[in-house]
Backbone as ProteinMPNN parsed JSONL, in Angstrom:
{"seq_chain_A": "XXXXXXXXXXXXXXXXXXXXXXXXXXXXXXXXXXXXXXXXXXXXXXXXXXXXXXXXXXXXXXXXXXXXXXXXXXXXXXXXXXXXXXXXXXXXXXXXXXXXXXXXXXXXXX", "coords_chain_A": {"N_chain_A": [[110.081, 133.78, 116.915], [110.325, 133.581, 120.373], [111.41, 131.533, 122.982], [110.126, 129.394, 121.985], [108.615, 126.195, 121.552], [110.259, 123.334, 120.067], [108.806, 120.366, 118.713], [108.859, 116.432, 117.936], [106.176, 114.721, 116.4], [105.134, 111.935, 116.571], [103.096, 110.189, 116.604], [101.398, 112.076, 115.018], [103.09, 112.474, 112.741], [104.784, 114.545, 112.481], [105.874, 117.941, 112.921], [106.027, 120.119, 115.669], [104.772, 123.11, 117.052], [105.773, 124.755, 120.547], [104.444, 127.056, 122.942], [106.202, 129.083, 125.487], [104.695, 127.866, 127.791], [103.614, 125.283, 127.118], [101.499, 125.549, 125.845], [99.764, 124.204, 122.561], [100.894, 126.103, 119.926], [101.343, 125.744, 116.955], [100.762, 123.221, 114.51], [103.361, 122.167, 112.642], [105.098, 121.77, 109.198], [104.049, 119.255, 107.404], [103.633, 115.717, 107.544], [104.135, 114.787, 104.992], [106.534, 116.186, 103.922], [108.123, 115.942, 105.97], [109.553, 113.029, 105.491], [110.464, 110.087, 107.234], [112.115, 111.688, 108.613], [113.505, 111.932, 111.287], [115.025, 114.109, 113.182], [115.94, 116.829, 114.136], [117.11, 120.243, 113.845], [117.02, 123.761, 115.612], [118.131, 126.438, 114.422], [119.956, 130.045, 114.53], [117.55, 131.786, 114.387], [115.658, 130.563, 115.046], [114.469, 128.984, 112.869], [113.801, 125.555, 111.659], [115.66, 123.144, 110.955], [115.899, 120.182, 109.163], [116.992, 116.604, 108.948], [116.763, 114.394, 106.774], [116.219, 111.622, 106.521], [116.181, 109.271, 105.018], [115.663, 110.435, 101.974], [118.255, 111.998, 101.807], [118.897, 114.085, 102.586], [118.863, 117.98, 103.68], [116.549, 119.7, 105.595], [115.323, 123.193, 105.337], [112.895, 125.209, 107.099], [111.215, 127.576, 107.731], [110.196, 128.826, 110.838], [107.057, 128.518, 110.9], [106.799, 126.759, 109.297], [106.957, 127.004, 106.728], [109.205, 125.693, 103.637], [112.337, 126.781, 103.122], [114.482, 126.13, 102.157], [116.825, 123.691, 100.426], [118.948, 121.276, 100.835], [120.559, 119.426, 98.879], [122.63, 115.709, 97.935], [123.703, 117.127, 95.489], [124.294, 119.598, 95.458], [126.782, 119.334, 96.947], [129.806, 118.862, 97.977], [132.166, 116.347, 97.682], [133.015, 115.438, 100.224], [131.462, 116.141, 101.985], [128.947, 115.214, 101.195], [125.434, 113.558, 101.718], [124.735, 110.344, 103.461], [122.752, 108.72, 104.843], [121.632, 110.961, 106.869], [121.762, 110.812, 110.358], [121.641, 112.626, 112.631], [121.365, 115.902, 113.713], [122.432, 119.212, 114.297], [123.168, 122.675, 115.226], [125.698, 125.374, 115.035], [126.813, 128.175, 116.663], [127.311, 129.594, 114.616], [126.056, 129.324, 112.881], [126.566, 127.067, 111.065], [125.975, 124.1, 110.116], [125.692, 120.727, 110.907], [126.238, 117.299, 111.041], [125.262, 114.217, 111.496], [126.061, 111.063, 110.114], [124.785, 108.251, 109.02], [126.422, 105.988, 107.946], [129.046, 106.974, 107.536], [131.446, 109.83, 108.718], [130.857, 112.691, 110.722], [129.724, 115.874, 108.92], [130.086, 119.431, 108.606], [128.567, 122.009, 107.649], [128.057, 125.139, 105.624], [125.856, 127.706, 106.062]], "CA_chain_A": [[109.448, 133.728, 118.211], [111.773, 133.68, 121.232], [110.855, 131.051, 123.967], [109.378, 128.768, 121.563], [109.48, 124.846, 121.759], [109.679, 121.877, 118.966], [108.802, 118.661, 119.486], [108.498, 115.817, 117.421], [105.2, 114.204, 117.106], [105.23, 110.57, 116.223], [101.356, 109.65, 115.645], [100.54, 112.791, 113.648], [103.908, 112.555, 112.031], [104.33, 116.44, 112.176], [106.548, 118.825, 114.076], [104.713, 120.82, 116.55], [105.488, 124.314, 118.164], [104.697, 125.0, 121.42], [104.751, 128.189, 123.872], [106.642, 128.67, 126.86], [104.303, 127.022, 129.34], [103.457, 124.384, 126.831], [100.115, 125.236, 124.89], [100.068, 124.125, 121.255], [101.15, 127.007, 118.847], [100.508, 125.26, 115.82], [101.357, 122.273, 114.29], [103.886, 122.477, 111.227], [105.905, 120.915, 108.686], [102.988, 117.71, 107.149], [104.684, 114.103, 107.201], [104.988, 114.835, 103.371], [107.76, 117.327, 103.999], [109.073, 115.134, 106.493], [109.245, 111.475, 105.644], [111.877, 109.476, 107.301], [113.102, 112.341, 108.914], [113.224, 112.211, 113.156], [116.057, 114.253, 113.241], [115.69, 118.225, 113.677], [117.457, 121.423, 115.218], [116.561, 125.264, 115.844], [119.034, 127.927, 114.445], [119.388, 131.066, 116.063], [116.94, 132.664, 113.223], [114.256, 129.832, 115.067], [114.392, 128.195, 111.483], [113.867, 124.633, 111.812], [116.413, 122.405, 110.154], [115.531, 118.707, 109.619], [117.909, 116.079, 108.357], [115.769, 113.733, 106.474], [117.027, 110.376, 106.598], [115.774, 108.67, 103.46], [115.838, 111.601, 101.079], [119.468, 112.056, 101.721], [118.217, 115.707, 102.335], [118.919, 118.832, 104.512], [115.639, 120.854, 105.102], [115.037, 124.042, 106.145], [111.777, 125.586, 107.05], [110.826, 128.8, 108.827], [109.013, 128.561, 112.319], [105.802, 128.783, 110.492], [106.52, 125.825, 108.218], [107.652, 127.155, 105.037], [110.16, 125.267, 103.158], [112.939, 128.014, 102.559], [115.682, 125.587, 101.402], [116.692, 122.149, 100.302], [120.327, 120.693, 101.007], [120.566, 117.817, 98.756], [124.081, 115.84, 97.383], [123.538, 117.864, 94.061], [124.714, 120.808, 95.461], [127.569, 119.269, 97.888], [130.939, 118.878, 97.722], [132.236, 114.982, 98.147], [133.512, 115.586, 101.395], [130.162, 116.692, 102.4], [128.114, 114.384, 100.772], [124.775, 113.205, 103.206], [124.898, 109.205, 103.585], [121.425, 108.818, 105.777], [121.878, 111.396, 108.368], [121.003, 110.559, 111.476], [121.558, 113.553, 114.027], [121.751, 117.382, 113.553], [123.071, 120.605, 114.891], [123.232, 123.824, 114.344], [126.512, 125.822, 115.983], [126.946, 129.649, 116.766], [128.259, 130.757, 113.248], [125.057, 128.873, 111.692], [126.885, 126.067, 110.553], [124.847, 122.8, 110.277], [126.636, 119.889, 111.538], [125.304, 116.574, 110.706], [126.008, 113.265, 111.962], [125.627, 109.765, 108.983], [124.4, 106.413, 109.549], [127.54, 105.145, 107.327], [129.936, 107.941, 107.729], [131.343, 110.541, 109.711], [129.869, 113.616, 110.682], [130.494, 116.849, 108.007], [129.97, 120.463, 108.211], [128.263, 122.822, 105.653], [128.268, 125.927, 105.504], [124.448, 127.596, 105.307]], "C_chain_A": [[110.47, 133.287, 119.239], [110.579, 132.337, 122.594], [109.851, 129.906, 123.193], [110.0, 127.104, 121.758], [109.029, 123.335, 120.387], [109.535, 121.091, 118.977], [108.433, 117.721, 118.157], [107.069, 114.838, 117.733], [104.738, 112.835, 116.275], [103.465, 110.33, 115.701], [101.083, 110.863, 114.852], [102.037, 113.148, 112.888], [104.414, 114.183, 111.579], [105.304, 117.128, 113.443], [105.747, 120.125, 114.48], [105.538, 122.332, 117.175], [104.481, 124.681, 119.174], [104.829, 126.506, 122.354], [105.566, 127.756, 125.158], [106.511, 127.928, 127.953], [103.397, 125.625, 128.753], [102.291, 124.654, 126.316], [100.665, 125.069, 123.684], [99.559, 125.629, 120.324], [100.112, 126.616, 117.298], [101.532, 123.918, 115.073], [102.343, 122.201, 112.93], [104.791, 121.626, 110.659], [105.165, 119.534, 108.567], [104.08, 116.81, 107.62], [105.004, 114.357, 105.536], [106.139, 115.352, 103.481], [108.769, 116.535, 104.696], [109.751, 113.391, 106.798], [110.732, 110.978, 106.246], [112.427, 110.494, 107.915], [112.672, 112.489, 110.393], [113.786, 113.024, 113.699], [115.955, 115.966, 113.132], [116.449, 118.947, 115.092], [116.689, 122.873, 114.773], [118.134, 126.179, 115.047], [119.096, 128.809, 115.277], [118.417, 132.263, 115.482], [115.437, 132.094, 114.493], [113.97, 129.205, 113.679], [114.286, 126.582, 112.018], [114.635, 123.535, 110.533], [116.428, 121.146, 110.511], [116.202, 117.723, 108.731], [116.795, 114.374, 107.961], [116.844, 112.413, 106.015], [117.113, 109.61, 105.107], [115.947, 109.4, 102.229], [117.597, 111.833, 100.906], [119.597, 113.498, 101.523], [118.469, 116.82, 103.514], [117.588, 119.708, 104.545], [115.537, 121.956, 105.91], [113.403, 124.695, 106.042], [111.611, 126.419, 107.939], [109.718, 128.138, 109.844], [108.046, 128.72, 112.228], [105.539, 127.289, 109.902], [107.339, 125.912, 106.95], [108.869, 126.551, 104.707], [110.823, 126.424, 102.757], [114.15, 127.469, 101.283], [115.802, 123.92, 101.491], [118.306, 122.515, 100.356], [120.251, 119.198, 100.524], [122.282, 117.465, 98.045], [124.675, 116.228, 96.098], [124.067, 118.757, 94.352], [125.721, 120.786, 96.627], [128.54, 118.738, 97.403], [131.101, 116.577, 97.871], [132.352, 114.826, 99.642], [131.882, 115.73, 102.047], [128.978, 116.022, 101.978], [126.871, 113.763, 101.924], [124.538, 111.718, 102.788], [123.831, 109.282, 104.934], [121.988, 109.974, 106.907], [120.805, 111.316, 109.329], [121.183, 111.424, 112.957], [122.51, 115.129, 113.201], [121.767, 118.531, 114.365], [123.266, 121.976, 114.512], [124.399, 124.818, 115.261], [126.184, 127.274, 116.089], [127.07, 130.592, 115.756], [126.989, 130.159, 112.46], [125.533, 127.844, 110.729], [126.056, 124.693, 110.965], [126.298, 121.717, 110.41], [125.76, 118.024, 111.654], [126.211, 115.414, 110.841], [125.251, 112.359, 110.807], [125.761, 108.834, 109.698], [126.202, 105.78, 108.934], [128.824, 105.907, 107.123], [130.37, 108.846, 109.224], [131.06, 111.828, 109.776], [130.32, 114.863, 109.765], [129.806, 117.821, 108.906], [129.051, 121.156, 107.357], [127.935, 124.217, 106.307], [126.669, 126.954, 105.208], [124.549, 129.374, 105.555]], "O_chain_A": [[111.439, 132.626, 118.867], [109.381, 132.415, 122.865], [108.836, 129.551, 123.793], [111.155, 126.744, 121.985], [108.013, 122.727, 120.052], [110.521, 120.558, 119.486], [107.713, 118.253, 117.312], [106.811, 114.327, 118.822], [103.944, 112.926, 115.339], [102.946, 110.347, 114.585], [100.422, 110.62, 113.842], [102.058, 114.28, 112.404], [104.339, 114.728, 110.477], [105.342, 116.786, 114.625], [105.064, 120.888, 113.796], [106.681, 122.429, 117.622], [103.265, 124.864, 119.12], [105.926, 126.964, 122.033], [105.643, 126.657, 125.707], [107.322, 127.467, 128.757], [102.67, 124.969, 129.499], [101.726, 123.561, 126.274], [101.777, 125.534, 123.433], [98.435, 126.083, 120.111], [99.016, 126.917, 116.827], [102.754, 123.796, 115.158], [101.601, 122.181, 111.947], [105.331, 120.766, 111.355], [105.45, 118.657, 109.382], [105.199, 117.154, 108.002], [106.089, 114.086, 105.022], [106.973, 114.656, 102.902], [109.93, 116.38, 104.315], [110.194, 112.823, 107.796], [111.834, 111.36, 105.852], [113.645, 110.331, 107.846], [111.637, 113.079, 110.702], [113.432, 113.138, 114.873], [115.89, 116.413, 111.986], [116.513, 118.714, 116.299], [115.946, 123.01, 113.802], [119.147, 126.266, 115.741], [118.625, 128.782, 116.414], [118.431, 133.411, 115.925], [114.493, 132.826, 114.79], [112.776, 128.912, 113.602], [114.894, 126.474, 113.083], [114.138, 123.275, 109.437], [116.764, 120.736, 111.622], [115.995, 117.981, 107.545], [116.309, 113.572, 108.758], [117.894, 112.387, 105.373], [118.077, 109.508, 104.347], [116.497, 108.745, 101.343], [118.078, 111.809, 99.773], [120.199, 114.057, 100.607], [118.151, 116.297, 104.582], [117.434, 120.461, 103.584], [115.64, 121.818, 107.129], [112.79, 124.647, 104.975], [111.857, 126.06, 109.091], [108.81, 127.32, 109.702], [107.513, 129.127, 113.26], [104.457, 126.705, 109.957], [108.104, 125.13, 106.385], [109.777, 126.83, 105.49], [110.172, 127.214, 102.073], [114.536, 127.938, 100.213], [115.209, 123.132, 102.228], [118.831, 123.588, 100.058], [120.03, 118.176, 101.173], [123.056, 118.359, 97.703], [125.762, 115.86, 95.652], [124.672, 119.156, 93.357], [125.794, 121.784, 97.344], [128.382, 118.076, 96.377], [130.182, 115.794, 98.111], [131.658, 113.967, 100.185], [131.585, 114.777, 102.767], [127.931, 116.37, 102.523], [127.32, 113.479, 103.034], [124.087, 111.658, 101.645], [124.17, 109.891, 105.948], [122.81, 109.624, 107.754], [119.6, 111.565, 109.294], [120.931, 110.991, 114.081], [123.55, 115.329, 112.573], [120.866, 118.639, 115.197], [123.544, 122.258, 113.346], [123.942, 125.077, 116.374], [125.141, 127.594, 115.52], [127.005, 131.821, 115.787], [126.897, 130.553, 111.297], [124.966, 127.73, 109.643], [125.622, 124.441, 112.089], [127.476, 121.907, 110.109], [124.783, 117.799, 112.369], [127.401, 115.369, 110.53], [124.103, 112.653, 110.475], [126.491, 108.55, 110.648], [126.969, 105.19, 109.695], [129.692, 105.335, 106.464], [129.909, 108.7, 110.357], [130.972, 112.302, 108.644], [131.546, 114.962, 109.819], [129.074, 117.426, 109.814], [128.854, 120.687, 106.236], [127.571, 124.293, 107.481], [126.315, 126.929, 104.029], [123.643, 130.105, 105.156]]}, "name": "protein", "num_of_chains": 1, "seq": "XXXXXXXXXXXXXXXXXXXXXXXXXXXXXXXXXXXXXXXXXXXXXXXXXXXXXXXXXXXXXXXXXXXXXXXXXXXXXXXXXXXXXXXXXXXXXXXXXXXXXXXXXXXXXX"}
């Protein structure tokens, strides 16, 4: 969806999409999916990628909701390793870019 907007939504613990002029879309992604995690960007798919703090977790989830993918340090290099992240990005080439509470920020490659 082009023109769409995400917002975090603190009392229903839930990321929200909204339309251009601000009506609610629909609400997506439970608090189960996202515990601990405040921390989310857009691709240029509209994928929503959320860097879950506690989990030590990369998630991705289509603009519907759907979990498509997990990024956990099972399947990362050392260098790349996630140490709480606490702020994410997503650049031009679709690289995720992720800033740590106790580190400094990596790369990955998605």
């Amino acid at each position: 969806e082009s023109n769409m907007y995400v917002m975090f939504d603190r009392s229903a613990y839930c990321l929200q999409v909204f339309s251009q002029d601000g009506q609610l879309i629909r609400g997506v992604i439970p608090s189960s999916d996202i515990e601990g995690s405040l921390f989310f960007s857009l691709d240029q798919f509209g994928n929503i990628i959320v860097a879950d703090c506690l989990r030590h977790q990369i998630r991705i989830f289509s603009n519907s909701g759907q979990l498509i993918h997990t990024i956990s340090n099972a399947n990362l290099t050392e260098d790349q390793k996630l140490d709480h992240p606490v702020g994410i990005s997503v650049d031009k080439q679709n690289n995720i870019v992720i800033a740590h509470c106790n580190k400094k920020c990596s790369l990955i490659a998605f």
